[in-house]
PAZAPA-4460 file (N, C-alpha, C; in steps of 0.05 Angstrom, whole numbers, plus 32768, in hexadecimal, padded with zeros to 4 digits):
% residues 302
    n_x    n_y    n_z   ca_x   ca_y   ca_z    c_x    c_y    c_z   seq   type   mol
   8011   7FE8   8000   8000   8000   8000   8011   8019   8000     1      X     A
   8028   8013   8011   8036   8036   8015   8052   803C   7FFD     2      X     A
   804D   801E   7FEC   805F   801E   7FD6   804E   802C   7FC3     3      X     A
   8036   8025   7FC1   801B   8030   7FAC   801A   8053   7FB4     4      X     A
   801A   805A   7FCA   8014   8077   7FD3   8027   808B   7FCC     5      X     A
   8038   8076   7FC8   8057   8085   7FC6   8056   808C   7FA3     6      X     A
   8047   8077   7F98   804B   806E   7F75   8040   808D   7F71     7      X     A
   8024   8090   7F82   8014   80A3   7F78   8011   80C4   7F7E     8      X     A
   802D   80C8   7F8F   8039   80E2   7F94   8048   80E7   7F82     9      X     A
   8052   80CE   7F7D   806C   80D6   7F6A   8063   80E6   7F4E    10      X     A
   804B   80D9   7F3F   8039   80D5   7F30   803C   80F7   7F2E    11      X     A
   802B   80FD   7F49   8019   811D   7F50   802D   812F   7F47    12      X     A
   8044   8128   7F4F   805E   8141   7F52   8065   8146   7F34    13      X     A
   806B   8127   7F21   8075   812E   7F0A   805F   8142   7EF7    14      X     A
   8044   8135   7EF3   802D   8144   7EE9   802D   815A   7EFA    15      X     A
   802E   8164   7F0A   8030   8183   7F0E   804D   8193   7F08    16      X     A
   805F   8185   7F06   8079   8197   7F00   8070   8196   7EE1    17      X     A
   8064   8183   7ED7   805D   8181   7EB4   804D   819E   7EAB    18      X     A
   8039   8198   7EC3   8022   81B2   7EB6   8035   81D3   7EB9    19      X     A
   8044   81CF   7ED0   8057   81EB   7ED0   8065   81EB   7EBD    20      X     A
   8076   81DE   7EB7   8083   81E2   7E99   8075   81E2   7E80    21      X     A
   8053   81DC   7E7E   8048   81E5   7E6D   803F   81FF   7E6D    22      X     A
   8043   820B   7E7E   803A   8222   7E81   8044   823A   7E7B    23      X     A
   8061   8237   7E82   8072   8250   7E89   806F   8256   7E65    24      X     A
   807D   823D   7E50   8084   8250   7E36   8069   8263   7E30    25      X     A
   804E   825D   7E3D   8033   826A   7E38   803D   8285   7E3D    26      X     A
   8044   828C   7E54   8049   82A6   7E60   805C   82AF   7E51    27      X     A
   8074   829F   7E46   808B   82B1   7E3E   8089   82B1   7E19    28      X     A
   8071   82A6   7E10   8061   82AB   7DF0   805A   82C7   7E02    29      X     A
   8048   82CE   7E10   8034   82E2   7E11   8046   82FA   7E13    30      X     A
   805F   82F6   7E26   8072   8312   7E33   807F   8315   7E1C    31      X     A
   808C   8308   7E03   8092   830D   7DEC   8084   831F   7DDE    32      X     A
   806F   8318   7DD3   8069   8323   7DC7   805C   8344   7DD1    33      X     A
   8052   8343   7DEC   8056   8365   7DF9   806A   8373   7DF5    34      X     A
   8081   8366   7DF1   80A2   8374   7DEF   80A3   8373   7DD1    35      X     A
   808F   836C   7DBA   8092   836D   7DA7   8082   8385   7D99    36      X     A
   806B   8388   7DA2   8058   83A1   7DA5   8065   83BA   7DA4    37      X     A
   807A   83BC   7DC4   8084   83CD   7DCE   809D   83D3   7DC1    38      X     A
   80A6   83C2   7DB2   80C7   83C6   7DA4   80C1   83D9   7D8D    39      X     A
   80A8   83CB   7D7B   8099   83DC   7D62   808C   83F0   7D6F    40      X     A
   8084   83FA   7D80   8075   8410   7D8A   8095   8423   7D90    41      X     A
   80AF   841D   7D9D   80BB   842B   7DAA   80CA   8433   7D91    42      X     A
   80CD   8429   7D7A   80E5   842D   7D5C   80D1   8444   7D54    43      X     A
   80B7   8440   7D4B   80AB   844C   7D43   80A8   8466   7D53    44      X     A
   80A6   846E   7D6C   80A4   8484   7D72   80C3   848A   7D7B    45      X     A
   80D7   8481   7D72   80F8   8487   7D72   80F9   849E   7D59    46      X     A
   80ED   8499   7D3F   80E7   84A0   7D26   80E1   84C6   7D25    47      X     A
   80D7   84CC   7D3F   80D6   84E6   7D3E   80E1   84F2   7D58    48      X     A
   80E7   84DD   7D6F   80F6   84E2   7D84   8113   84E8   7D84    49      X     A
   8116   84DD   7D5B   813A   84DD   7D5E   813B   84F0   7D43    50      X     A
   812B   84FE   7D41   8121   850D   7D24   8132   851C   7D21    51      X     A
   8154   851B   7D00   8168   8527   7CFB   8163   8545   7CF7    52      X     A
   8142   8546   7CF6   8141   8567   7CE2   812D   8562   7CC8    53      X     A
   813F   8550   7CB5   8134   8549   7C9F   8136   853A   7C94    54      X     A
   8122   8524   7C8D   812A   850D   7C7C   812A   8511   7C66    55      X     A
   8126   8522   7C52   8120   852B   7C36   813E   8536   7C26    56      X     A
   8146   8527   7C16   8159   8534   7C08   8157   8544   7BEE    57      X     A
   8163   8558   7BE5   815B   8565   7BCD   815F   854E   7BB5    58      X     A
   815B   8558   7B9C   8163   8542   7B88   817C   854E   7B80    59      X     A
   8185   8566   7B80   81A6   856E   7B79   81BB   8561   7B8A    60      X     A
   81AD   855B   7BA8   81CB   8551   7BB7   81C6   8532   7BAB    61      X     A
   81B5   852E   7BAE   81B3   8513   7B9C   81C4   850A   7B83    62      X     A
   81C5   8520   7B6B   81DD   8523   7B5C   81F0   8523   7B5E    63      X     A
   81F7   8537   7B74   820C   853A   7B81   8222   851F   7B8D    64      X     A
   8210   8511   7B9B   8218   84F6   7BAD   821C   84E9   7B8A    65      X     A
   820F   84E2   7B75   8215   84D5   7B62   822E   84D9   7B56    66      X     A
   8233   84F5   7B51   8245   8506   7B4D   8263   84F9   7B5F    67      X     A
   825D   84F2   7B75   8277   84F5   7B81   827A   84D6   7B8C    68      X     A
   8262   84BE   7B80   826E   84A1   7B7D   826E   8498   7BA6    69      X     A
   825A   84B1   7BA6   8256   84A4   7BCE   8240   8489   7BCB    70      X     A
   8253   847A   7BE2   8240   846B   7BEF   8221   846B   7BF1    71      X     A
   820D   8461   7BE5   81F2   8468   7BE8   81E2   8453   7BD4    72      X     A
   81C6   8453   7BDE   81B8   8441   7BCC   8193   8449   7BCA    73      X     A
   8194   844F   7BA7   8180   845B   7B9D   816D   844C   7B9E    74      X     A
   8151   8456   7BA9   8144   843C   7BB1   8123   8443   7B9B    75      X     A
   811A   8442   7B81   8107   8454   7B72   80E9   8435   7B75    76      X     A
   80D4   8447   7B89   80B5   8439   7B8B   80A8   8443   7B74    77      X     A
   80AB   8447   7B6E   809A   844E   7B49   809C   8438   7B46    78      X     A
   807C   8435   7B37   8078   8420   7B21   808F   840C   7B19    79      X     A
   8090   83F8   7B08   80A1   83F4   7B00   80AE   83F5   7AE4    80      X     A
   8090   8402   7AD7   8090   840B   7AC2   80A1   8422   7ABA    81      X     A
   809A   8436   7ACA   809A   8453   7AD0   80BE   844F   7ACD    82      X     A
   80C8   8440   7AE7   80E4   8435   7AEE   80F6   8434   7AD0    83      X     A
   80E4   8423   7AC0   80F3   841A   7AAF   80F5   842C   7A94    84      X     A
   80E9   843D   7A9A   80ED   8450   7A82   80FC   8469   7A86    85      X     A
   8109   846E   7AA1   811D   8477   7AAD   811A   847F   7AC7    86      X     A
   8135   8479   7AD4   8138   847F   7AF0   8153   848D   7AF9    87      X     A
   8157   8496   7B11   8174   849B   7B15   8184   8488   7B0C    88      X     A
   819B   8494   7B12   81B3   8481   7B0B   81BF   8472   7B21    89      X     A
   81B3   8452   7B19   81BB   843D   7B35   81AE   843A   7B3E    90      X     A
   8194   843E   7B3D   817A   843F   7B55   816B   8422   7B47    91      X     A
   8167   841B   7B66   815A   83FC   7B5B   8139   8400   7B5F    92      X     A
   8127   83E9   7B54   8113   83EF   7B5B   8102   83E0   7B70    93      X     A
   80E7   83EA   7B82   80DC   83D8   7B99   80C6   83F2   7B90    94      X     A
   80AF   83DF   7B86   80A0   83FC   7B87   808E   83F4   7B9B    95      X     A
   807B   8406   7B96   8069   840E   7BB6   805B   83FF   7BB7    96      X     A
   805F   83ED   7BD0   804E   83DA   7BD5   8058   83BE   7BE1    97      X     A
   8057   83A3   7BDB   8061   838E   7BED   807B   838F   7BE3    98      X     A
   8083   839B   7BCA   80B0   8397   7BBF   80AE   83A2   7BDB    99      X     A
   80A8   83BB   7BE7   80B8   83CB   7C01   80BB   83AD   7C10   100      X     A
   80A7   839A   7C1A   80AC   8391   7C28   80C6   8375   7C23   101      X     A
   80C3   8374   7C0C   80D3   835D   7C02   80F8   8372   7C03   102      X     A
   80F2   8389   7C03   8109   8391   7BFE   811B   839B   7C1D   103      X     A
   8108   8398   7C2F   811C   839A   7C4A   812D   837D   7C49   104      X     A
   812C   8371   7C37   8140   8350   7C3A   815A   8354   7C2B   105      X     A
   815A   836E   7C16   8173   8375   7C0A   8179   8399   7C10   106      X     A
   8163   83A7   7C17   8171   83BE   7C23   818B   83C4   7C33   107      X     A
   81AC   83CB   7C33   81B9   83D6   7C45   81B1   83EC   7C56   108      X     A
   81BF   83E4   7C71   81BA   83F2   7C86   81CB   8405   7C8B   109      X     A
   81E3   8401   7C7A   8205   840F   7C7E   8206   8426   7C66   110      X     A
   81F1   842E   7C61   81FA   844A   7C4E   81DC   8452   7C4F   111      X     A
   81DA   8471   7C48   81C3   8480   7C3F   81B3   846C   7C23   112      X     A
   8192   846A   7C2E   8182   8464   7C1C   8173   8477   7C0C   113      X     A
   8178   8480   7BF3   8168   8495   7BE6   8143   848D   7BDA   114      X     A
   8132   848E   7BE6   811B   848E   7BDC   810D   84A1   7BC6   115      X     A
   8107   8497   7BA8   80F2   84A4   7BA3   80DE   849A   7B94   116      X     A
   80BD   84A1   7B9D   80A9   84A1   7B91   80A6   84BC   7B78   117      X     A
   8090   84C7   7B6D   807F   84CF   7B5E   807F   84F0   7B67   118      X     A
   8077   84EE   7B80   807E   8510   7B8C   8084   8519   7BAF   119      X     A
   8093   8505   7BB2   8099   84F7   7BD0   8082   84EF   7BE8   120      X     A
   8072   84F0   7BE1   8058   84E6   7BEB   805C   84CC   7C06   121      X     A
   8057   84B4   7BEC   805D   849A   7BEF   8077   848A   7BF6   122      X     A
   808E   849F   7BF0   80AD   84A0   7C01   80A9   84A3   7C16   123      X     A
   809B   84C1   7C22   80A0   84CA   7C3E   8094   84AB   7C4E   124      X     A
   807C   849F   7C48   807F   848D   7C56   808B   847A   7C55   125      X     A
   8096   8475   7C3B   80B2   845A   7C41   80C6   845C   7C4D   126      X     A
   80D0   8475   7C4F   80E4   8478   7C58   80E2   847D   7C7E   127      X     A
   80CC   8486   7C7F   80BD   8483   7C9D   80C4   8464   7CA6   128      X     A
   80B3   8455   7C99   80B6   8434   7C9E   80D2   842C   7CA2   129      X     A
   80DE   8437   7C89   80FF   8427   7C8C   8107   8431   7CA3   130      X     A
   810F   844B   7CA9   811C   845B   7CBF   8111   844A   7CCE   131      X     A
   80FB   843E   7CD6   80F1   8433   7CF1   80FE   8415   7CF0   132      X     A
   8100   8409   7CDF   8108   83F2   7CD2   812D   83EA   7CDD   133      X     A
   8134   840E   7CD8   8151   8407   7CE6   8163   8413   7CC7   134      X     A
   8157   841B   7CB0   815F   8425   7C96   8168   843A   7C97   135      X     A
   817B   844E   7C8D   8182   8466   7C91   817B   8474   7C71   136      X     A
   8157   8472   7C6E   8148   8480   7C5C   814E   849A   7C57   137      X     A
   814A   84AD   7C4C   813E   84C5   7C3F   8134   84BE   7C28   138      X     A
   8119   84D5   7C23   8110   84DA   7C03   8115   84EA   7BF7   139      X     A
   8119   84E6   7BE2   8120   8501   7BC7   810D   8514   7BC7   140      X     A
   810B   852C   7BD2   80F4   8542   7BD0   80E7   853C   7BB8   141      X     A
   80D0   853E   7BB8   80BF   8541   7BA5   80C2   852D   7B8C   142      X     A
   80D1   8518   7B98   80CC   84FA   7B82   80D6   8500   7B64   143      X     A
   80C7   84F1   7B58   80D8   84F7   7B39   80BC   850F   7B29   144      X     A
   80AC   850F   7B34   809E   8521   7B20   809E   853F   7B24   145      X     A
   80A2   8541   7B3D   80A7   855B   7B3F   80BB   8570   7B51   146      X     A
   80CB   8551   7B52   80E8   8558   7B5D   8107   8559   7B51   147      X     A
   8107   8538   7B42   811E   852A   7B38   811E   8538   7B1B   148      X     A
   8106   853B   7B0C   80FF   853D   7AF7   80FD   8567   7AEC   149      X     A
   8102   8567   7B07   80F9   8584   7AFD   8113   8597   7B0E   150      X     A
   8128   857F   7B14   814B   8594   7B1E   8153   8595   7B07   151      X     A
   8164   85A9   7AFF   816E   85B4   7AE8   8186   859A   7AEB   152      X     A
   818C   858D   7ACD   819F   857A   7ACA   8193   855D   7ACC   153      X     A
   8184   855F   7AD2   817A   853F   7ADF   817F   852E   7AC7   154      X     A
   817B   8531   7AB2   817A   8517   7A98   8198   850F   7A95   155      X     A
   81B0   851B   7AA6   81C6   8511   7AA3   81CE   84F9   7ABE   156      X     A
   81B4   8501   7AC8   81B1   84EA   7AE2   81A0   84CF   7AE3   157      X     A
   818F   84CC   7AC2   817E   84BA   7AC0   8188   84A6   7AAF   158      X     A
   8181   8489   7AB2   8182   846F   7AA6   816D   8461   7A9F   159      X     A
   8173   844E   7A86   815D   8440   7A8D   8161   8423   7A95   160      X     A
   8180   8419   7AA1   818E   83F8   7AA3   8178   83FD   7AB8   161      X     A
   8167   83D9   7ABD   816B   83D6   7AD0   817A   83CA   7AE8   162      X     A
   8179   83DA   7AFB   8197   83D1   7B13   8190   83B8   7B28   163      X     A
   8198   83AA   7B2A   8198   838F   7B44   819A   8395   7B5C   164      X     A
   8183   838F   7B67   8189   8390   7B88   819D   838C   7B90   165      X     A
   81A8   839B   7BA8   81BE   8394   7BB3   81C2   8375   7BCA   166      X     A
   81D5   8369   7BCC   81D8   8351   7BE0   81E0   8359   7BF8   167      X     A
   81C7   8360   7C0C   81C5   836F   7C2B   81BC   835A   7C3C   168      X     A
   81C1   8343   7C39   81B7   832F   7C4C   81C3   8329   7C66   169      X     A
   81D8   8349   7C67   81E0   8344   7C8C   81CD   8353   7C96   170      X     A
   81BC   835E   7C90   81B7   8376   7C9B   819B   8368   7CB8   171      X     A
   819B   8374   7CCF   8193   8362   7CE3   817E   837A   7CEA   172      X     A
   8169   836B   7CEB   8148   837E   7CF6   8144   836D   7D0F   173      X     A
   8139   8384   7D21   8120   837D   7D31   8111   8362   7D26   174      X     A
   810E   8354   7D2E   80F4   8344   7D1E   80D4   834B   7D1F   175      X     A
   80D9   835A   7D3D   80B8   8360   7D3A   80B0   8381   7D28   176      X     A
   80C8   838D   7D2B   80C9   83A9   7D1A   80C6   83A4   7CFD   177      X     A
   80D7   838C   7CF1   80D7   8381   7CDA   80BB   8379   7CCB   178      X     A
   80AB   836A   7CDC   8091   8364   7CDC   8081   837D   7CD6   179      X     A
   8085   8385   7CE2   806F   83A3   7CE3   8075   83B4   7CCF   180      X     A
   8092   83B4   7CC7   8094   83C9   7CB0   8084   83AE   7C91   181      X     A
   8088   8393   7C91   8084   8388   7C7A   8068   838B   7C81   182      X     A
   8055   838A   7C8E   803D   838F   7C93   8036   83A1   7C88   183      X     A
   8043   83BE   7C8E   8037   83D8   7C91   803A   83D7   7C60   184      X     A
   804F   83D1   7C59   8053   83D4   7C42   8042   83B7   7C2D   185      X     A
   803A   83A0   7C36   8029   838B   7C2F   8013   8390   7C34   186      X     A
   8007   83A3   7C46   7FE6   83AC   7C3E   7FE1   83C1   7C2D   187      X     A
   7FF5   83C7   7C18   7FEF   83EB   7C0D   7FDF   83E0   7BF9   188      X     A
   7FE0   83C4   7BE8   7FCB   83BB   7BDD   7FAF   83BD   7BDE   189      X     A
   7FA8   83BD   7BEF   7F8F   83BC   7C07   7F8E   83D6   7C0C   190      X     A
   7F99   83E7   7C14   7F93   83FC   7C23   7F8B   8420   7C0E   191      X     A
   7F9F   8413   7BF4   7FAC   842E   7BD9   7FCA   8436   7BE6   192      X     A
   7FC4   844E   7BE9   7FD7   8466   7BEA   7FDB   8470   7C07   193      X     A
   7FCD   8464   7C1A   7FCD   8476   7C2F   7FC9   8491   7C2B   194      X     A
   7FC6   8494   7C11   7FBD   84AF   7C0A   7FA0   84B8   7C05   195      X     A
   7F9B   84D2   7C0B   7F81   84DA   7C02   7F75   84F1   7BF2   196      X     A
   7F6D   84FB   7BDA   7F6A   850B   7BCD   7F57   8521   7BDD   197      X     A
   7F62   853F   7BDA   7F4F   8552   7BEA   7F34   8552   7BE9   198      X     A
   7F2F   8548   7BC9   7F0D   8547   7BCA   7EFA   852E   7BD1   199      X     A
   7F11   851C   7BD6   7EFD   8502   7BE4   7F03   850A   7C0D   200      X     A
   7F18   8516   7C0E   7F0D   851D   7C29   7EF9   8534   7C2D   201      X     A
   7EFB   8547   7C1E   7EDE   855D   7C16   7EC2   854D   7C1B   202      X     A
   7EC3   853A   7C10   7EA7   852B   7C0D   7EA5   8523   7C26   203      X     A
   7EB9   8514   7C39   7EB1   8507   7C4F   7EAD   851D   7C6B   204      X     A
   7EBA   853E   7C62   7EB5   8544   7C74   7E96   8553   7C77   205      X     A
   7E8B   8550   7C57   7E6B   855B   7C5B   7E5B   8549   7C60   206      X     A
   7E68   8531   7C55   7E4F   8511   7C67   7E57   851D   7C88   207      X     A
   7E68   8522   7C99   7E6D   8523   7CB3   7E6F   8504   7CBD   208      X     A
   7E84   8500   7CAE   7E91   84E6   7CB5   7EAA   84E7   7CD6   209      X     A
   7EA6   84D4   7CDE   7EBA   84D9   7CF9   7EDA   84DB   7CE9   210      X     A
   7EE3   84EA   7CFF   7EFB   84EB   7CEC   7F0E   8502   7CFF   211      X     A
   7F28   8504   7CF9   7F44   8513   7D0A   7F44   8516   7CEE   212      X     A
   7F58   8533   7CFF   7F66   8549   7CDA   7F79   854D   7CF3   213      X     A
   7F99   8546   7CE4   7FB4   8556   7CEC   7FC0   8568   7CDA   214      X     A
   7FBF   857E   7CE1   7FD0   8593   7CD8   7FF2   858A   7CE2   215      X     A
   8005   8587   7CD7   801E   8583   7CDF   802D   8598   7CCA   216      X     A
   8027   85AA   7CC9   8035   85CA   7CB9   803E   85D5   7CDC   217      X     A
   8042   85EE   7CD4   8058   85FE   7CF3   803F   860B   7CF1   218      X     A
   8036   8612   7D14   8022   8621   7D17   801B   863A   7D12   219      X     A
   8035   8648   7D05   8031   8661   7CEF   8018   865A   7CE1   220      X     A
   801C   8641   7CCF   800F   8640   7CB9   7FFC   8638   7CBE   221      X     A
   7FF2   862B   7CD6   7FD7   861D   7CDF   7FCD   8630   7CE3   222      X     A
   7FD2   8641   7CF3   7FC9   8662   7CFD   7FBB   866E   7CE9   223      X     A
   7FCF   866A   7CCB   7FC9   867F   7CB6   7FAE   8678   7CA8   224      X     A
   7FAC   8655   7CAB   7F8E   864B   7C9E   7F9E   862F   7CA6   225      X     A
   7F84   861E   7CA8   7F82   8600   7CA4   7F69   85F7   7C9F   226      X     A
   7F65   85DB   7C9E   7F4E   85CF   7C98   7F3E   85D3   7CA9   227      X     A
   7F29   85D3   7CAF   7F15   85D4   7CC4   7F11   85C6   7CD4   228      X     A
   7F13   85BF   7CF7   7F11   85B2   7D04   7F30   85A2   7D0C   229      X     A
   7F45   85A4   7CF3   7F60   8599   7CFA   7F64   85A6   7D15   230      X     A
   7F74   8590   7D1B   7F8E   8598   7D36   7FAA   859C   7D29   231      X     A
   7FBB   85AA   7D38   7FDC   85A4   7D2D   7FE7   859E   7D45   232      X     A
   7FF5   858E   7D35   8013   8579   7D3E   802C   8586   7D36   233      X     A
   8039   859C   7D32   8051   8598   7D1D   8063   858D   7D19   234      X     A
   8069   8583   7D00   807C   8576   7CFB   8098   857B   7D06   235      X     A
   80A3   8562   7D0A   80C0   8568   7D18   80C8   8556   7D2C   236      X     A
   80D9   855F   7D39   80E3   8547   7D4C   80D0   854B   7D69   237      X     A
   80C8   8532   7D6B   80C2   852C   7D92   809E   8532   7D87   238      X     A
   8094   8532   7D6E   807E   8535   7D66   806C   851D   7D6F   239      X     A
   8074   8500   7D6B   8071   84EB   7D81   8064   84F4   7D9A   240      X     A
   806A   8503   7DA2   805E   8507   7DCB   8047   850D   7DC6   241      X     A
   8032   851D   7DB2   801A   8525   7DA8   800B   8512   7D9C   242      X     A
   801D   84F5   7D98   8002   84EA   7D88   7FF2   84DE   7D93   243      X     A
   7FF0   84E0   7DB3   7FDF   84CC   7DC4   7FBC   84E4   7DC6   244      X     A
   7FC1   84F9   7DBB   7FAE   84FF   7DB5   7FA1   84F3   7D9D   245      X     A
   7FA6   84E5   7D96   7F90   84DB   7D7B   7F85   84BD   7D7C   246      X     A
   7F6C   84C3   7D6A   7F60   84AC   7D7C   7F68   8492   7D62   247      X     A
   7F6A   847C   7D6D   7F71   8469   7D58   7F53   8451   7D57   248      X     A
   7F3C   8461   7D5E   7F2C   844F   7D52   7F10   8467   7D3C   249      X     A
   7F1E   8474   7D2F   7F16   8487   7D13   7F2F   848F   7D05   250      X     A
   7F2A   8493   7CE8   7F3C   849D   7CD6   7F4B   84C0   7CE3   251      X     A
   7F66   84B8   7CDC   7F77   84D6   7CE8   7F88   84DB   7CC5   252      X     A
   7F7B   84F1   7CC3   7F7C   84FF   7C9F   7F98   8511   7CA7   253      X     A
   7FB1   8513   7C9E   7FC9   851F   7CA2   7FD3   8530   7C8D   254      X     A
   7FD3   8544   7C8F   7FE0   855C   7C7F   7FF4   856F   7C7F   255      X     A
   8001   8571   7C72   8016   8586   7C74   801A   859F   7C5F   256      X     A
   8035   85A4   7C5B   8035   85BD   7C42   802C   85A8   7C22   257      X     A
   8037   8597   7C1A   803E   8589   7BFF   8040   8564   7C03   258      X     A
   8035   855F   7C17   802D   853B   7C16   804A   852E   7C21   259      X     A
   8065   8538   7C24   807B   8529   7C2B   807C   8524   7C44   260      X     A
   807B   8534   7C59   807F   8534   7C70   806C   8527   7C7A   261      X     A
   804B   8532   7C73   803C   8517   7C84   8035   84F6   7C73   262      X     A
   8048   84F3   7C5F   8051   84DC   7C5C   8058   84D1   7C69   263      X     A
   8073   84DF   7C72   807E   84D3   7C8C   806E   84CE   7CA7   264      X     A
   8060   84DE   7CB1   8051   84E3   7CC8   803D   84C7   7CC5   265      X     A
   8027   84C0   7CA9   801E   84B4   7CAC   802F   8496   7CAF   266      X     A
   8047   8497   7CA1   8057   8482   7CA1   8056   8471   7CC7   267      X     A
   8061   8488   7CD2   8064   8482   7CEE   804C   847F   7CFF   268      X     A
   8034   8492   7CF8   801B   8489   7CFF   8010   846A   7D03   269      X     A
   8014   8459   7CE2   8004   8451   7CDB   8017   842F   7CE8   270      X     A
   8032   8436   7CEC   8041   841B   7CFD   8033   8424   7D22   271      X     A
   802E   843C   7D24   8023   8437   7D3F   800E   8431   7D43   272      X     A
   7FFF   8429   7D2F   7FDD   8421   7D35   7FCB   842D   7D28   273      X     A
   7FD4   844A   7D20   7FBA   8460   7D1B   7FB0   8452   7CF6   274      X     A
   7F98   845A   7CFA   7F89   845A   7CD4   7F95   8476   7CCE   275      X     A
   7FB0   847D   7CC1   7FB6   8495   7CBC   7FB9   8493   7C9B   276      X     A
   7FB4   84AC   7C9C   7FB5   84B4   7C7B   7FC5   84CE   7C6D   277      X     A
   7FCB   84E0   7C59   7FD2   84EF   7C50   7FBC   84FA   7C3E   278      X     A
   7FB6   8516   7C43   7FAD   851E   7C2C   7FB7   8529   7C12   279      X     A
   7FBB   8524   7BFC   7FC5   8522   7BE9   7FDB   8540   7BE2   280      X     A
   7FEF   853C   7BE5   7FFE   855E   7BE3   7FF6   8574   7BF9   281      X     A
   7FED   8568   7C0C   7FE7   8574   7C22   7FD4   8594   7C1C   282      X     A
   7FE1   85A6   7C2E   7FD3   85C3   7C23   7FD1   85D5   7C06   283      X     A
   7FE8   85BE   7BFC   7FF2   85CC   7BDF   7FFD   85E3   7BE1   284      X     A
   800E   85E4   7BCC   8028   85FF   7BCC   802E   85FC   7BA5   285      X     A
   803D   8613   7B9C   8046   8608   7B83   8057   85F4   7B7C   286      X     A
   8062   85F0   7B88   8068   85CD   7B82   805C   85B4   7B81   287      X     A
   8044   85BC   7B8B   802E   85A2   7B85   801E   859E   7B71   288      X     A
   8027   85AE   7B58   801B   85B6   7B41   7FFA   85B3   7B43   289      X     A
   7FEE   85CC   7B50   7FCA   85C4   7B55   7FC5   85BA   7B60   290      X     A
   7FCF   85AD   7B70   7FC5   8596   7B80   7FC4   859A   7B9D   291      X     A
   7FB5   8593   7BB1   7FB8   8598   7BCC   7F9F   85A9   7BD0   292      X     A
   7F9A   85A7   7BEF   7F79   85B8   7BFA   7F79   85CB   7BF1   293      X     A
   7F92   85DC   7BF9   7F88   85FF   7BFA   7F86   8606   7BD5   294      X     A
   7F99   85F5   7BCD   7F9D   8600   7BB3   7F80   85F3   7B9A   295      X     A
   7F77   85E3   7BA7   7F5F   85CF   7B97   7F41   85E7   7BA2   296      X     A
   7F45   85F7   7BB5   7F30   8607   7BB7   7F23   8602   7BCE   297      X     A
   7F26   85F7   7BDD   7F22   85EE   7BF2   7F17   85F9   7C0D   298      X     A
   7F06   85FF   7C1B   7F0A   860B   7C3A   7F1B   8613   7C4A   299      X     A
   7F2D   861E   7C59   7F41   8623   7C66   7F39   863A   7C7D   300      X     A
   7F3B   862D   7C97   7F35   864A   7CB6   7F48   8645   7CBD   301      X     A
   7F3E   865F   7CCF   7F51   8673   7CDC   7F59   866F   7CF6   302      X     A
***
């Protein structure tokens, strides 16, 4: 009998040291992935906590750097059509959309990344993503249509070879930052442009649809006119500490002078959670050839 009593402690002890070691990896799946949340939440708001000034490069220093055979790698999201009927010189292509995500597997981390889209729009937020990613992005002001294309000289800077990805397979991510940037660039299918044209937000603001408007211009210019009902944020560094004002269960509409900068803004928005958007060339200026609120005719207070 006290051989049997003995069988059936022994029994008790192992099945409970069993169920504890089933347990713990439960807890240490669950604490992972909180530290995974928080790693992508903490890069992403690093993005304007560690903000150089400017991520935007002109298209002349751009020449310039060509000019003088520096270290660097041209990175053109256009079409690939568009690409192939000319591009800078050296610039490979990943256009907008899941290539971004296929292309953090050959992006370098060890030299300046030159971005350009169409009219820097759709850069400002790639290059948002990459910077968070761990990429040392900038975009070409004003893309190729109304930046690259319109610096005096530029046709002695265009090709039409196309160039081969580079072989960057040291390059070491976050894994959960990694995730989130191939996420953020594998739904643009689904999503468009993250962009929005002034007169389809016109329409939603006479339905009286729920909805945030960010002004991110310098409060000179908000002062001078903005959209109606916007708040401002301005753009710049430590602009992060303000975004816990916005709510992330309605659309947050983002504007600036000309669509680059809240490219970026929505870029970093939209890895922290928010439904963020751009409105198309933002307030408009002459560089947005017609395009943009104030310049499309638009409403604007005081």
């Amino acid at each position: 009998m006290k051989k049997m009593l003995w069988m059936l402690l022994a029994a008790a002890l192992i099945l409970g040291s069993c169920a504890k070691a089933e347990q713990e990896p439960v807890k240490a799946v669950e604490k992972a992935a909180e530290v995974s949340v928080d790693t992508v939440k903490a890069a992403s708001e690093a993005y304007f906590a560690e903000y150089p000034g400017s991520r935007i490069i002109p298209a002349d220093k751009v020449f310039a750097a060509i000019d003088a055979n520096e270290d660097f790698l041209i990175v053109d999201i256009r079409r690939a059509e568009d690409y192939a009927n000319g591009h800078l010189k050296g610039a490979v292509n990943a256009p907008w959309g899941p290539a971004l995500a296929d292309a953090l597997n050959w992006l370098p981390d060890d030299i300046p990344v030159y971005v350009n889209c169409y009219t820097g729009q759709t850069a400002g937020q790639t290059v948002a993503v990459l910077n968070i990613a761990g990429i040392q992005a900038q975009s070409i002001k004003s893309g190729w249509n109304l930046g690259i294309s319109k610096t005096e000289g530029y046709e002695n800077y265009v090709e039409t070879t196309e160039n081969m990805t580079p072989d960057a397979s040291g390059v070491k991510y976050d894994a959960a930052v990694k995730t989130a940037a191939e996420n953020f660039f594998n739904a643009i299918p689904d999503k468009g442009s993250n962009i929005i044209a002034s007169s389809a937000l016109k329409e939603k603001m006479d339905a009286e649809e729920e909805m945030t408007i960010v002004s991110i211009r310098q409060p000179d210019a908000y002062s001078a006119g903005h959209i109606e009902g916007a708040i401002n944020i301005p753009f710049g560094k430590d602009m992060q500490k303000q975004f816990a004002q916005l709510p992330k269960d309605e659309k947050v509409y983002v504007y600036c002078y000309s669509g680059q900068t809240a490219g970026q803004t929505v870029g970093v928005l939209r890895m922290l959670g928010y439904d963020a958007v751009s409105i198309k060339s933002g307030m408009g200026n002459a560089g947005t050839a017609g395009s943009g609120w104030e310049v499309e005719g638009n409403p604007v207070v005081q």
